[in-house]
N, C-alpha and C positions, 0 to 999 in steps of 0.2 A: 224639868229642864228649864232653866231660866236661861234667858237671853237679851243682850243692849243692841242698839244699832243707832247711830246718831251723825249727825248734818249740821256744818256751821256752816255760815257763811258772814262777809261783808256786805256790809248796806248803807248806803250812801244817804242816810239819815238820820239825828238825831234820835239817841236811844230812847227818850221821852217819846218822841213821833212813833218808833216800831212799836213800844208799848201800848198805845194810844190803839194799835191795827191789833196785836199779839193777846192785848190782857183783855181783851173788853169780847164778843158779840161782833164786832165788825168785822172779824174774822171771818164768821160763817159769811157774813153779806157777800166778800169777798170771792171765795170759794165756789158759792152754789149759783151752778150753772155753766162751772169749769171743769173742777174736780169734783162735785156730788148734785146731786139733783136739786134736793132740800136740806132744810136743817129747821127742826120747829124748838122752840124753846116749850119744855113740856113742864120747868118748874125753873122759877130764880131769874135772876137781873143778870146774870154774867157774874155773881161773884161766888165764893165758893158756896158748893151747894147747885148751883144749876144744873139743869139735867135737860139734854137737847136729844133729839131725834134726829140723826141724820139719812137720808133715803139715798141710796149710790147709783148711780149709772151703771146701766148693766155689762155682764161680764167681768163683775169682779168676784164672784166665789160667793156673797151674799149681797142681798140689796140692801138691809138694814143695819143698823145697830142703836144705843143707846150709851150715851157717855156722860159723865157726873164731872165738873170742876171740881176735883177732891181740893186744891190749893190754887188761891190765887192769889200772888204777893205781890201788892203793887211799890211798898219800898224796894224791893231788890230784883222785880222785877222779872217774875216765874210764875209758870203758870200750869196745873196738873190735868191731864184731864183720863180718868179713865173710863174703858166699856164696862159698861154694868148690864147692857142686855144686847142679846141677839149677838149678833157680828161674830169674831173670834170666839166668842164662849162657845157657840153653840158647835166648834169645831177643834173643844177640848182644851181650851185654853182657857188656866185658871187667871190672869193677870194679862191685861194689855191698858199700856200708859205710855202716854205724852206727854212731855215736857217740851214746853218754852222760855228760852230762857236767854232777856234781852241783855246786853251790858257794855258799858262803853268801848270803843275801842280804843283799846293799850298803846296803837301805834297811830293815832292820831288827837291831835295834842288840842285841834280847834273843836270838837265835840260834834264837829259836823257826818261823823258817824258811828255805825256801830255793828256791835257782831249778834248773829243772832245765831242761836242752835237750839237744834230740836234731837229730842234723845226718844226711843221707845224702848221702851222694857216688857217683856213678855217671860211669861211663865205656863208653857205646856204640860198637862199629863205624861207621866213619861210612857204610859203605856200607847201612845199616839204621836210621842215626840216625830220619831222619827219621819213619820206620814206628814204631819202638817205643822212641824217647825218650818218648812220651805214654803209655805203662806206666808211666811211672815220677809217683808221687804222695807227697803229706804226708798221705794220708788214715792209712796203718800208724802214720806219727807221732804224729798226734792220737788215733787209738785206744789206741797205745800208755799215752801220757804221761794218757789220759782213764781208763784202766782202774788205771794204776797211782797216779793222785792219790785216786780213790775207796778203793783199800784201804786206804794209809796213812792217811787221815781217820779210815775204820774202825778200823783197828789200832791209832788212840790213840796 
């Protein structure tokens, strides 16, 4: 069973500036200690190819996982990252992937913002779909894209 679930939003920032927070490592900075505990860079710079450990706050279903930057496009401004250990896998799910994906906004003409959306794509066994596709949520989306419009506000 394959499944999307995806979150835009407006941000009162130059799409260079979100990219700046979205494509890079400052991401995690961002995050841990809001929405996850840690996040260790276990291989890479942030570009494709890195592979972070993120540790979670408990009561969410697991405390770990492991995810790889499959793609990170700093011309067009996207960015991939999937679980490669622990997390979802270990509860039957052959595919879990983020997308970020910064880009100007259309309805505003001085570039002083922009849209950002976050996509997740998953793919369950189907002999387990039905048991732990409802794992799967937009609630990390909107935490995410909620934590990260707050700093860029901050960060002027």
């Amino acid at each position: 069973m394959f499944g999307t679930l995806s979150e835009e939003s407006e941000v009162k920032v130059p799409a260079s500036k979100a990219w700046d927070l979205f494509g890079t490592l400052e991401l995690g900075k961002v995050v841990t200690g809001k929405l996850v505990e840690a996040i260790d860079v276990v291989e890479g710079d942030g570009g494709t190819g890195t592979i972070l450990k993120l540790t979670l706050k408990p009561g969410l279903g697991f405390s770990w996982y492991s995810e790889k930057f499959t793609k990170v496009d700093n011309e067009n401004r996207v960015k991939e990252a999937e679980v490669v250990e622990g997390g979802f896998l270990d509860f039957g799910f052959t595919l879990y992937r983020v997308r970020f994906e910064i880009k100007e906004n259309p309805n505003d003409d001085t570039g002083s913002s922009c849209v950002v959306k976050l996509t997740l794509e998953y793919e369950v066994k189907e002999e387990v779909a039905a048991a732990n596709a409802s794992l799967v949520s937009n609630a990390p989306l909107v935490g995410i894209m909620s934590v990260a419009k707050e700093h860029l506000l901050k960060s002027g």
